[in-house]
N, C-alpha and C positions, 0 to 999 in steps of 0.2 A: 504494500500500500504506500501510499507519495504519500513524502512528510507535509504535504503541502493539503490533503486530504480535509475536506472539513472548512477551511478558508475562502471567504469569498473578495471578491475583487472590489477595490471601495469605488463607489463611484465619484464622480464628476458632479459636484452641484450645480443648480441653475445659476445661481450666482458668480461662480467663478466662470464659469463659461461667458456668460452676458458680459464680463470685466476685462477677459481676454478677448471676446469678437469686440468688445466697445474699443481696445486699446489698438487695436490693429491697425487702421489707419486714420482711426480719431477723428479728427472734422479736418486734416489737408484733405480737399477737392483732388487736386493735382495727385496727391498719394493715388488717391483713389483709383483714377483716369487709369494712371500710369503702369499700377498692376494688369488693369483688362488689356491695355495697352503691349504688355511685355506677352502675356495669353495670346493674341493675335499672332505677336511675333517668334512665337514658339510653334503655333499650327505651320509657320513656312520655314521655321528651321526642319520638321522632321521632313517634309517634302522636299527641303533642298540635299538633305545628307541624302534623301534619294535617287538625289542627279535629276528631280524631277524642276523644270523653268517653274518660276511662277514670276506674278505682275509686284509680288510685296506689298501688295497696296493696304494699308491700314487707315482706315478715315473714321477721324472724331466727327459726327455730327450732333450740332448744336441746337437747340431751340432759345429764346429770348422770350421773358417775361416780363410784367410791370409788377412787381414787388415792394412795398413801399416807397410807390410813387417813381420806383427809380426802373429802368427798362434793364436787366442784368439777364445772365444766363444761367438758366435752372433745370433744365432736363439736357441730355444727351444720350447718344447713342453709337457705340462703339463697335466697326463691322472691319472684317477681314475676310478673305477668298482661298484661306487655307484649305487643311486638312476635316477641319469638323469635328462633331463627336458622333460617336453610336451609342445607343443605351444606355449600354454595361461604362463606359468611358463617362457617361451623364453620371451614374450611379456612382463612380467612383470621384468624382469632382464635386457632386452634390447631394449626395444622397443621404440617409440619415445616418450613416458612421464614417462618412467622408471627412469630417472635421477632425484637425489635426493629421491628415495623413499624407504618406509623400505621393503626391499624384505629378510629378513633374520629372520622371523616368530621368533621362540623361541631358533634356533640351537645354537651350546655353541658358535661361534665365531662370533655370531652377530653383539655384540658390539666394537670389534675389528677394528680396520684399516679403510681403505678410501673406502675400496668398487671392485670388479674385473674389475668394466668398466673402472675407473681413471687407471686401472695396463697398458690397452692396448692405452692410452693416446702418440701418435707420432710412432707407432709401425708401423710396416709394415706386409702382408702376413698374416692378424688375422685372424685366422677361429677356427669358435668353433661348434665341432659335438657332440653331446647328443643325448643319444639313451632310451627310456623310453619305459616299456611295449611292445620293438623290434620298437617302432615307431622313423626312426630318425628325427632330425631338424639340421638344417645348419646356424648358425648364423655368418655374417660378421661382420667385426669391422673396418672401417676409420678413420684419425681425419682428416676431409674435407678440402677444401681451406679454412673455415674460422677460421680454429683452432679451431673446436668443433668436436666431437667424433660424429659416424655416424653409423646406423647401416643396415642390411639387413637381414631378416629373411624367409627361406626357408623351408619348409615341404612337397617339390615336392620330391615325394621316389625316379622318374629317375636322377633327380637335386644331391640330396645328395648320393645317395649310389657312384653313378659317383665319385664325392669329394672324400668320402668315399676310392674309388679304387687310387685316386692318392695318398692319405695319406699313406696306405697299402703301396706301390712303395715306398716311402720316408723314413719310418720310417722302411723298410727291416725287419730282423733280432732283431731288437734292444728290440721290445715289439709283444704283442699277436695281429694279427690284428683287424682291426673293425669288428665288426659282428654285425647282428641282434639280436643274441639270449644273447648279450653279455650286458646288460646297462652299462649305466656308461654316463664320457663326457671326449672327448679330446680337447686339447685347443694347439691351436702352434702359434707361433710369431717372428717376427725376428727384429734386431736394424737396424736400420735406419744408412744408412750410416754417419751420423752427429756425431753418438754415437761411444764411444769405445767398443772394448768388453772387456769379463773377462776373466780372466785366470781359471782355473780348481781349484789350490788352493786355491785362496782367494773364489771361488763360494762354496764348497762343508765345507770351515769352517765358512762363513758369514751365511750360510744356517741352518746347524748346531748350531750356538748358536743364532742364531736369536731368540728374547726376544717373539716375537707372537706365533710363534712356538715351544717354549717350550714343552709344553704338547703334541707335534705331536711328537715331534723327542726323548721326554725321553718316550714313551710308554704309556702316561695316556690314552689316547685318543681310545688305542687300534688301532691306524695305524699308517701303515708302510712307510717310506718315504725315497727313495732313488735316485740317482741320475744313469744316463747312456747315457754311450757315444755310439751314435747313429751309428757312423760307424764301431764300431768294438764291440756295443754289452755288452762290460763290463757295470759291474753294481759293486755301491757302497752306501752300505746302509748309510744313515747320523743319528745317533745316538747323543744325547747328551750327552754326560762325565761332570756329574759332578766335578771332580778331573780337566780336564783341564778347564775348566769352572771358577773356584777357581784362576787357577793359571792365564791364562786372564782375569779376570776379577776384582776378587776379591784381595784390597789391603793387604799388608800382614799389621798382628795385632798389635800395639806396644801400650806401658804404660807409661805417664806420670812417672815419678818420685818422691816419697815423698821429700816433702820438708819441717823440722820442725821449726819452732818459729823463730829459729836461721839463718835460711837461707840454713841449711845444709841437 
């Protein structure tokens, strides 16, 4: 008989859990983005170790609201033309013992950040549609009455394509619609009325030199990452500039002064 016989495993409170999803990415917006952001650019890492081309294309879109009187930015939507999920891959990213666990196999940004469950932590309107081999899945995201993250997972094709048709309706003009024949995953969310929004400048240059995303936004990674404004369609690539990069970030250089024997 195992000395172990008799012992049960303690669990996990609602409370510490609510304190660790709440800690995750906290109220940084940018954190937030930046995790589904790195998610995106993982679906084209596994397709690139495949020798398989892709376009790299990662696109933040934006919605604009009037929020105490002020016009800021409050929902988005974050879509990529990767790999996708299947099911079993939903269940292991969201499903109800996906928390805490390592779901980022060997891709380059595995180690990186808190994780895309912690991004949707108090969010509102989450839905995440993934389409793999034309098969889609429909993942929901809550943080429930008890302040812990909640999820719902769907693979009903009249269920999701449905979804699917509203998302088409919403996002207009701004990106290519959802399709079947199209993989990839889209992801949308909005701020809680609790939260402020952002403004377009601070979002497209916090985005831009954001330190995780380095390697997305100066080209190592080979994808492409830009931002669009969902009601009228523009698009603006975010690109890192070293040069201004330098000039925010980096202190400018100075020397000490020799000083001999004498003091002089």
């Amino acid at each position: 008989m195992s000395k172990l016989a008799g012992f049960k495993e303690i669990e996990v409170s609602k409370r510490l859990k609510r304190a660790i999803q709440q800690r995750g990415a906290g109220e940084n917006l940018v954190k937030n983005l930046a995790e589904l952001i790195k998610n995106s650019d993982d679906s084209y890492d596994e397709l690139q170790r495949s020798g398989v081309e892709t376009s790299g294309t990662i696109e933040v879109g934006y919605w604009q609201f009037v929020k105490n009187k002020r016009r800021t930015i409050n929902a988005f939507f974050i879509r990529d033309y990767g790999i996708g999920m299947s099911r079993d891959q939903a269940e292991s990213a969201f499903g109800e013992k996906s928390y805490g666990e390592d779901t980022s196999a060997d891709r380059r940004n595995g180690a990186i950040g808190v994780g895309g469950k912690d991004a949707f932590y108090g969010m509102e309107g989450v839905q995440i549609i993934s389409i793999r081999k034309g098969v889609p899945i429909l993942i929901e995201v809550v943080t429930n009455e008890d302040g812990v993250l909640a999820s719902k997972i769907s693979d009903n094709h009249s269920f999701v394509t449905t979804a699917m048709s509203v998302i088409n309706n919403q996002i207009g003009i701004a990106t290519k619609p959802l399709k079947l024949d199209q993989d990839g995953t889209f992801v949308k969310f909005r701020l809680p009325e609790s939260r402020p929004g952002i403004r377009f400048e601070t979002l497209r240059n916090n985005l831009k030199l954001y330190y995780t995303l380095r390697n997305i936004t100066n080209g190592a990674n080979r994808t492409n990452l830009r931002l669009i404004d969902v009601e009228t369609g523009e698009t603006f690539p975010l690109k890192y500039d070293e040069t201004e990069s330098e000039i925010l970030q980096k202190p400018d250089p100075f020397q000490i002064a020799h000083v001999n024997k004498k003091g002089v």
